[in-house]
C-alpha positions in Angstrom: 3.7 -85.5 -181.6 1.5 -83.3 -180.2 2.3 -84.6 -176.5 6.0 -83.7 -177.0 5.0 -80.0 -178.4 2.8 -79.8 -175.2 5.7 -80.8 -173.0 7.7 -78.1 -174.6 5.3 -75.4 -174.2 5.0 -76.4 -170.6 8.7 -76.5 -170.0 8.9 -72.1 -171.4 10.2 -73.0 -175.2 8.3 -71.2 -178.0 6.6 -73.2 -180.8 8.5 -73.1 -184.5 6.4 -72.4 -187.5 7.5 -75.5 -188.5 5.4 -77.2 -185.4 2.2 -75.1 -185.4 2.2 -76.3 -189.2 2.2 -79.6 -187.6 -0.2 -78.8 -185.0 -2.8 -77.4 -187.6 -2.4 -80.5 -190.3 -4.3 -82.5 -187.1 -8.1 -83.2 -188.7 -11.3 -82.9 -187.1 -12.2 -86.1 -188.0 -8.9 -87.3 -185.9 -8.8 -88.5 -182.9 -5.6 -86.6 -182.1 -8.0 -83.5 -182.0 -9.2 -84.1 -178.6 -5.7 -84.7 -177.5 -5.1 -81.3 -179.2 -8.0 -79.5 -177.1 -6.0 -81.7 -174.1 -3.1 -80.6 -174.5 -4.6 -76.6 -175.2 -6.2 -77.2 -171.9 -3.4 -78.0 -170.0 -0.9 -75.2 -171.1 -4.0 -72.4 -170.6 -4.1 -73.7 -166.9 -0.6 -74.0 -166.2 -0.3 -70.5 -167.7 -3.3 -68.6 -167.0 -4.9 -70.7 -164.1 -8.2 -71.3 -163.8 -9.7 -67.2 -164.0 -11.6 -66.2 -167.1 -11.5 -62.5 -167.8 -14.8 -60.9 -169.2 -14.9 -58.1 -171.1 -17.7 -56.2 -172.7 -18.5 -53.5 -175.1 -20.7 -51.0 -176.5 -21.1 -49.3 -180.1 -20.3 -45.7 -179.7 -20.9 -44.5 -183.0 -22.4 -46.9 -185.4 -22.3 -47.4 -189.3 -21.7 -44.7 -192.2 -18.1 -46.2 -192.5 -15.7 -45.4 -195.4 -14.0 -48.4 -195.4 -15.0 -51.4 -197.6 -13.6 -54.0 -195.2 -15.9 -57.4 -197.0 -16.9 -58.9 -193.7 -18.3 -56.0 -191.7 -22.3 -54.6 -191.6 -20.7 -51.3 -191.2 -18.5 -50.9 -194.0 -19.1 -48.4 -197.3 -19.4 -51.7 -199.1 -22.3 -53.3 -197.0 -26.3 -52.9 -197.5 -26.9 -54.7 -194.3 -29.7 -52.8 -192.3 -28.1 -51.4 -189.0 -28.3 -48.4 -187.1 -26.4 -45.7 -188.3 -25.8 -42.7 -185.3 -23.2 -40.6 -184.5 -21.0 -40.4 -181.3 -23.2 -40.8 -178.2 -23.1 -39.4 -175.1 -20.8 -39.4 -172.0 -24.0 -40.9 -170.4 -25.1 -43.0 -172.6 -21.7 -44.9 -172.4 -21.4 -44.7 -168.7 -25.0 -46.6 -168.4 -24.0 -49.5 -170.2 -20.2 -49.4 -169.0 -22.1 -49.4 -165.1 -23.8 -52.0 -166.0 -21.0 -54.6 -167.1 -19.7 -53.6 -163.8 -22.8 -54.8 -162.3 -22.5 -58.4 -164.1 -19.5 -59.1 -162.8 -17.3 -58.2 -166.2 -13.3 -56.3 -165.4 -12.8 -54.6 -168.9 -15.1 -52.2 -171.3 -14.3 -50.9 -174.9 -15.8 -48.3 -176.3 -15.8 -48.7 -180.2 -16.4 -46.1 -182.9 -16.7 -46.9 -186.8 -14.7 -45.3 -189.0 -10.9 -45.3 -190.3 -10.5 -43.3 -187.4 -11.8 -41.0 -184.6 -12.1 -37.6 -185.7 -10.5 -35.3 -183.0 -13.7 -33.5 -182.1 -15.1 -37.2 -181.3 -11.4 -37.6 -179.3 -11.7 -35.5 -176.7 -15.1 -36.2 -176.0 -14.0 -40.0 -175.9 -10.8 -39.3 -173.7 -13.3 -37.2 -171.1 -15.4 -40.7 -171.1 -12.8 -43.3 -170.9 -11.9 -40.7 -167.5 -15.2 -41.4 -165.9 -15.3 -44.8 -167.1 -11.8 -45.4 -165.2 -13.8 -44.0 -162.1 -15.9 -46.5 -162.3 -13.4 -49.0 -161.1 -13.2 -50.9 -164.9 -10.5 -51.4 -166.8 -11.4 -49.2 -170.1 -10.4 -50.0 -173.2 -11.2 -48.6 -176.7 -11.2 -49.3 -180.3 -11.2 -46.0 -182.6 -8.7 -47.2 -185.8 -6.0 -46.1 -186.9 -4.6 -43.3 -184.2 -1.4 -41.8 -184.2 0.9 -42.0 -181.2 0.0 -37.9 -180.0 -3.8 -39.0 -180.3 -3.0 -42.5 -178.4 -1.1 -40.6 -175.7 -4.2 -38.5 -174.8 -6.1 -41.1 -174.8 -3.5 -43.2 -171.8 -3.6 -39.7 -170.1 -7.2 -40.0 -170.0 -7.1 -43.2 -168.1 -7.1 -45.6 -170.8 -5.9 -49.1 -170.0 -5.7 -51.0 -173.2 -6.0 -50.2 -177.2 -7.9 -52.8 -179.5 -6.4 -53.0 -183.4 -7.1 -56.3 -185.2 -4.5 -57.5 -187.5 -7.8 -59.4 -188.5 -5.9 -62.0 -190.9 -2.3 -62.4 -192.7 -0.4 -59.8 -194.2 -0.9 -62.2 -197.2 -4.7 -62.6 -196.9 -5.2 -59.1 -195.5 -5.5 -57.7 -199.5 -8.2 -59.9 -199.7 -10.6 -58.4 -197.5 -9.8 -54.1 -197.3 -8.8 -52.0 -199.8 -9.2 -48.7 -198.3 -6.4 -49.0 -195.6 -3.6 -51.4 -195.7 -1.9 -54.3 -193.4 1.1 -51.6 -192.7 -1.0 -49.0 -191.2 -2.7 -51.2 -188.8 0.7 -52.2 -187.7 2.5 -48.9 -187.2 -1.0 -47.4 -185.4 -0.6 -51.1 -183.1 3.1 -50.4 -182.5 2.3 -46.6 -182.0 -0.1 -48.4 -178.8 2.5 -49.9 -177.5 5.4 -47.0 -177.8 3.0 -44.7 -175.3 3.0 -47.6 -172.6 -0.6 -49.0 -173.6 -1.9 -52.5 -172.8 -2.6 -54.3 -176.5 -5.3 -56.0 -178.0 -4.8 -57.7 -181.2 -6.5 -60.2 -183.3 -8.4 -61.4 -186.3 -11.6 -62.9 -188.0 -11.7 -66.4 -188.9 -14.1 -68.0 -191.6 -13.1 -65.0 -194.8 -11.6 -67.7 -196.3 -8.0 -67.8 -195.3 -5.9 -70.8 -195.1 -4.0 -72.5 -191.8 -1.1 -70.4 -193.4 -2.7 -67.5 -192.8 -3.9 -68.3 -189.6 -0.8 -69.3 -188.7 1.4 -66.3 -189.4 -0.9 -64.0 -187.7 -0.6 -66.0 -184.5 3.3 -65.2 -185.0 2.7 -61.8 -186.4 0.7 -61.2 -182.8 3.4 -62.8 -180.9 6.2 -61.1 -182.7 4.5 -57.5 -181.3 4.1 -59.0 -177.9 0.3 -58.0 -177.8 -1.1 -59.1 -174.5 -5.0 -60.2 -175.7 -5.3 -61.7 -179.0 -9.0 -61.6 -179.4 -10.6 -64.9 -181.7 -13.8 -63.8 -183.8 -15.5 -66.1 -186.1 -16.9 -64.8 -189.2 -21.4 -64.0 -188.8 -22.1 -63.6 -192.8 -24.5 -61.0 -192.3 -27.0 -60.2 -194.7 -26.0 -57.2 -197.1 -22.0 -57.8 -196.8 -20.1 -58.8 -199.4 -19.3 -62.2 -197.2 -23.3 -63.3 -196.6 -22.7 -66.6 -198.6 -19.9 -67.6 -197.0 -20.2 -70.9 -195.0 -19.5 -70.4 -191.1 -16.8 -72.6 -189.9 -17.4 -76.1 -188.4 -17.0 -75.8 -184.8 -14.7 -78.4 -184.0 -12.6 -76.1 -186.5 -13.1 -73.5 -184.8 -12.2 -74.6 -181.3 -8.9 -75.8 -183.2 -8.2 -72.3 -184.2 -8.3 -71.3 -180.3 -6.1 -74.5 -179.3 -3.7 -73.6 -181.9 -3.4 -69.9 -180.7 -3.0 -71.0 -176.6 0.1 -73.3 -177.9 1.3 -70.7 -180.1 1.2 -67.9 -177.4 1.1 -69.9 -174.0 1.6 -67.1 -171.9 -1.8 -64.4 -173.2 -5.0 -63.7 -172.8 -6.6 -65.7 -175.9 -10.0 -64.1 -175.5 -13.3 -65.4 -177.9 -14.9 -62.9 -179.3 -17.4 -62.4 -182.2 -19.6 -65.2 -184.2 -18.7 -67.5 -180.8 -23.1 -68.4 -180.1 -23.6 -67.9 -184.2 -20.3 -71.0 -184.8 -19.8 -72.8 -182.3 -23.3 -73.3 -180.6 -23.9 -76.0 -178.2 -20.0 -76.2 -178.8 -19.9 -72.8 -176.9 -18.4 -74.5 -173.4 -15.5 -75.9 -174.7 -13.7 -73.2 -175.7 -12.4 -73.1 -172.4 -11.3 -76.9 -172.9 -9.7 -75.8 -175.7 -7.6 -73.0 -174.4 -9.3 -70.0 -174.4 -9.3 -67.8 -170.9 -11.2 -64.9 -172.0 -14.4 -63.9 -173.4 -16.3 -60.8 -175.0 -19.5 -61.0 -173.2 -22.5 -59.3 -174.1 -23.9 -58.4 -176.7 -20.8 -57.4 -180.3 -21.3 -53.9 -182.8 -24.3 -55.0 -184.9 -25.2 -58.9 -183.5 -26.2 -60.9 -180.8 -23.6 -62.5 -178.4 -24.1 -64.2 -175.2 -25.8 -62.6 -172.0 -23.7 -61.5 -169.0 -25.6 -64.2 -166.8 -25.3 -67.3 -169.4 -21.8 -66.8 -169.3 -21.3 -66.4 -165.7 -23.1 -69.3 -165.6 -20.9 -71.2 -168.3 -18.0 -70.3 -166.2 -19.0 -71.9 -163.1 -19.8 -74.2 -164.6 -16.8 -75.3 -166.3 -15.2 -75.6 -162.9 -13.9 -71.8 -163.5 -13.6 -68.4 -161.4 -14.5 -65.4 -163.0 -11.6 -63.2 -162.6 
């Protein structure tokens, strides 16, 4: 079965529903798994080659959000002890955005908490995002639910690419906000894409969705034709409403990325968040699985993987840094 959906991938047809059902019934106790990560493999390289895009970012205004999304330290609903500042400076973003360019890494995201940038916090980001452009990276920001006027300013600026999560299922997506709803994130995702930006659009897995929901976001994200669908795994941090919850297995997890390259042969399938904290030692082979980018670096509030390690990883694997 999952030699002929391989085959089909390879030969330009899209998956059905109906097959990445298939695809995600395969166990991790099965053997077929490995054929899975095989098969993963194989369509990433055909599609995407052997370059691994790096991307890195840095918390430009952290905590004191009103949102109560369940599975984030920043959220109105969390107690988890972070720092909490407001926007920092052109400088301070430039310093760390000159030195991802130093390690080798293409793309850097500036991120801000909050439902939204206020328009204050805008401009100052749009006059950033124009240095950062200067710089010779490819910037990119995450700033929540922006309108298509405030997203235009921001491509003017010199902004390559916006990041939105879909974070889960329109079904599931209930589950884990209240404060802002499935709807909005797509109309400020398809707002991205009306002003001619590059899209970045994902989810968190591990809040206790099901393969259906993991499912129909993957066709959700190919249905807006995003071009990075960004795979975070779920760190339970201490103080959110989601600290008891059990991360996922990692052979799970790297079957969440296969699915995904199958599923959307053609994109940048880039792990994110939680990849050190769930995967481990498990960490290389999410390139055998599919995967062809990385967030590199450290994430908002946690730890990730240093510039160097992963560089090294890369290389390792065979791979170029592209």
């Amino acid at each position: 079965m999952i030699t002929g959906l391989e085959e089909k991938v390879l030969s330009g047809f899209q998956l059905s529903q109906r097959e990445a059902f298939s695809l995600a019934s395969v166990r991790t106790t099965d053997a077929e798994l490995h054929r899975l990560f095989f098969a993963a493999a194989r369509v990433r390289e055909h599609f995407r080659g052997k370059r691994i895009d790096l991307c890195s970012i840095t918390n430009a205004k952290s905590g004191a959000c009103s949102e109560d999304c369940s599975y984030c330290a920043q959220s109105a609903k969390s107690n988890a002890k972070i720092p909490v500042y407001p926007l920092v400076s052109e400088e301070a973003v430039i310093e760390k955005a000159l030195e991802a360019k130093e390690a080798g890494v293409k793309r850097f995201c500036i991120v801000t908490s909050g439902k939204k940038a206020g328009e204050k916090e805008l401009k100052a980001i749009a006059a950033t995002v124009k240095k950062v452009r200067q710089t010779g990276l490819l910037p990119c920001a995450t700033l929540g639910l922006l309108d298509r006027d405030e997203l235009s300013l921001l491509m003017e600026s010199g902004l390559e690419r916006y990041h939105h999560n879909l974070e889960t299922s329109e079904r599931f997506f209930s589950e884990v906000c209240s404060t802002h709803s499935y709807s909005e994130k797509m109309k400020t995702i398809e707002a991205a894409k009306s002003v001619g930006l590059s899209l970045c659009s994902g989810g968190i897995f591990g809040l206790g969705e099901s393969w259906q929901d993991r499912v129909e976001m993957a066709f959700a994200l190919r249905d807006l034709d995003v071009d990075s669908i960004p795979i975070n795994f779920l760190i339970a941090v201490k103080g959110t409403p989601m600290e008891q919850r059990e991360p996922l297995h990692p052979l799970e997890a790297l079957k969440v990325i296969s699915l995904y390259r199958l599923i959307l042969p053609e994109k940048e399938v880039r792990v994110c968040g939680g990849r050190r904290q769930t995967l481990g030692e498990f960490s290389p082979m999410v390139f055998m699985a599919g995967a062809d980018s990385v967030l590199t670096g450290n994430y908002l509030t946690t730890t990730g993987i240093t510039y160097e390690d992963d560089i090294r990883l890369i290389k390792t694997c065979g791979l170029e840094v592209g």
